[in-house]
C-alpha angles and dihedrals in degrees: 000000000000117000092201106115103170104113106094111236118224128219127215102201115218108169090108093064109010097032100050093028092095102031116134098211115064120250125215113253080226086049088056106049093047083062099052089049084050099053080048094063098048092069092268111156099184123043123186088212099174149297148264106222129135105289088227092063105041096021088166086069098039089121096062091137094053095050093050091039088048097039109116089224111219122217104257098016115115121215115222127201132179122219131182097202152008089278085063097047089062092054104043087045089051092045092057105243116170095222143016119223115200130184149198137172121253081206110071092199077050089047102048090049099042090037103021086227128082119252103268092059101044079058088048083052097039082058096057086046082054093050092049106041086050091077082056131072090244139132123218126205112183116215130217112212115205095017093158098035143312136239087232107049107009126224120024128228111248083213103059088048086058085055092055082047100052087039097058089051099058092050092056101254109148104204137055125205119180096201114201090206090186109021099249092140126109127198095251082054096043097051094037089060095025091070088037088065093043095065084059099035135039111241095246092052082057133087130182114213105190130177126203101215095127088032098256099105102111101039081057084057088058094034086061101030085052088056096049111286124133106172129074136173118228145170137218114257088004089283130179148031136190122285087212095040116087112216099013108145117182132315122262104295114254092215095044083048101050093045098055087052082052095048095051103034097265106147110222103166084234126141087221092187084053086042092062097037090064090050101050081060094050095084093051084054098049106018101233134086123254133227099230117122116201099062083054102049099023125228118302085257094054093097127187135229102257117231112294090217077069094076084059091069 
């Protein structure tokens, strides 16, 4: 365990794809872009801003073009889609998105119910992906989906995650995300595979994707970021969950995340006030409640009057 924490961690915020792809209730393609200029001006630098999927299978992000084409872009923020396939990779590329973000499954039985296609194939697909974004000034970060383990088939092979890691990199993907989809990691897990990647991968190539299903989001944060990591996805309100997953409750909550930095010295760059003000709006826009803890308790400084019947004393 270090207790440096001098290295500034940086958040990828993904409420604006991950967090609203499986809503129930529909969200304005105004409202959401008003969220992700928002996001902007809270300091974030990476922005998960929406994806390019088949609007019959994610119908809540059906507007992807708009978003990107009403975006007010800031200087030094990157703008993430994710795509499924080459199609996608057309639109998010004319749209104008900063960085493709592709996935697959570690887990095949994962793979064939998130991408409909085994795991060998969605790799044959991601090459073609390669071929095209190399004529676009583009970045690509390939995701693995149940790194940690998956609802179908349990626990994952490090091991076979190394080989998805390996395999991206030959096929010229810069960066690398272990997504935990369910939340099925722990911290002894998390630091054991985190330095293992990063023997692979430099840690600004590497991003952490948690869950707090099981309420250990957030120690996995400091197990990886123990080991090395510096670069987390999270989502506003601790929104989200994956539509193919069962059992997949939110990501990781921004404001939670950002507080605890703040709490042990860890820089993030966030306006963590704007930050939960952001997040106190968040139930009047989607008409449910959200898990996240800090808008509802407040930060440590936020002090209360104490009780007037006190000064009597």
């Amino acid at each position: 365990m270090i207790t440096d924490y001098s290295d500034p961690l940086i958040v990828q915020e993904v409420s604006p794809r991950d967090g609203l792809q499986i809503e129930p209730t529909w969200v304005e393609t105004a409202d959401k872009i008003a969220l992700i200029d928002q996001l902007s001006l809270a300091g974030f630098s990476r922005i998960e801003a929406g994806s390019f999927v088949s609007p019959k299978a994610i119908p809540a992000l059906r507007d992807g073009e708009h978003v990107f084409q009403g975006i007010e872009r800031r200087p030094g923020v990157i703008y993430v889609a994710l795509i499924p396939n080459l199609k996608g990779a057309q639109r998010a590329i004319e749209s104008r998105a900063d960085e493709l973000n592709l996935v697959m499954s570690a887990s095949q039985t994962h793979n064939l119910a998130n991408m409909r296609m085994r795991c060998e194939a969605s790799l044959a697909a991601f090459g073609d992906i390669v071929s095209f974004a190399a004529d676009h000034p583009v970045r690509l970060n390939g995701s693995i989906a149940t790194t940690f383990g998956c609802p179908f088939e349990g626990k994952i092979d490090e091991d076979r995650v190394l080989q998805i890691v390996d395999a991206y990199q030959a096929l010229g993907i810069q960066g690398i995300s272990l997504a935990d989809t369910t939340g099925m990691a722990n911290p002894r897990q998390v630091e054991r595979l985190v330095k293992r990647v990063l023997e692979r991968v430099p840690a600004s190539d590497l991003t952490l994707h948690f869950h707090n299903t099981r309420g250990l989001g957030l120690c996995n944060v400091l197990a990886a970021y123990e080991a090395g990591a510096r670069r987390f996805d999270a989502a506003l309100g601790g929104l989200g969950g994956c539509p193919f997953a069962p059992g997949a409750s939110g990501n990781i909550c921004t404001e939670d995340l950002v507080n605890l930095c703040e709490e042990v010295g860890i820089h993030t760059g966030i306006d963590l006030p704007h930050l939960l003000q952001m997040s106190r709006r968040l139930p009047a826009l989607l008409g449910h409640e959200l898990p996240g803890q800090v808008a509802k308790a407040g930060r440590n400084c936020d002090l209360h009057s104490p009780p007037e019947y006190i000064a009597t004393l």
